[in-house]
C-alpha positions, 0 to 999 in steps of 0.5 A: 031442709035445704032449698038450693035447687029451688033457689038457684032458679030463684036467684036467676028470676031476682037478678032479671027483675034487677036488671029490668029495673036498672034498665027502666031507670036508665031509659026513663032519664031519656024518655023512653019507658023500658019496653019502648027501649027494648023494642027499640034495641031488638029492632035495630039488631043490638045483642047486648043482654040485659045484664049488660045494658043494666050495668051499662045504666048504671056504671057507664051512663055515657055508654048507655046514652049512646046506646040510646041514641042509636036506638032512637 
């Protein structure tokens, strides 16, 4: 039996989870827990998504700090 439908909307559920996770790392490096940065970076009107913010935790910490610093 095959599960592609199921699983094409279960990808989608893992990577968000990943993504979270990749942010909450990221925040927690500068103190700040992954709702708080959240609510911060809605606050302040920033449209990154988070597939960019996890990339950015990971890939750009520089990047990232300063996307920190603008929220805080």
């Amino acid at each position: 039996m095959l599960y592609a439908y199921r699983d094409r909307r279960n990808k989608k559920r893992s990577f968000r989870a990943l993504w979270i996770t990749r942010i909450n790392a990221g925040a927690r490096l500068h103190g700040m827990s992954y709702s708080q940065f959240m609510g911060k970076v809605s606050a302040n009107n920033i449209t990154l998504n988070r597939k960019v913010l996890a990339d950015l935790a990971m890939n750009h910490p520089d990047a990232f700090k300063a996307v920190i610093d603008k929220v805080k």
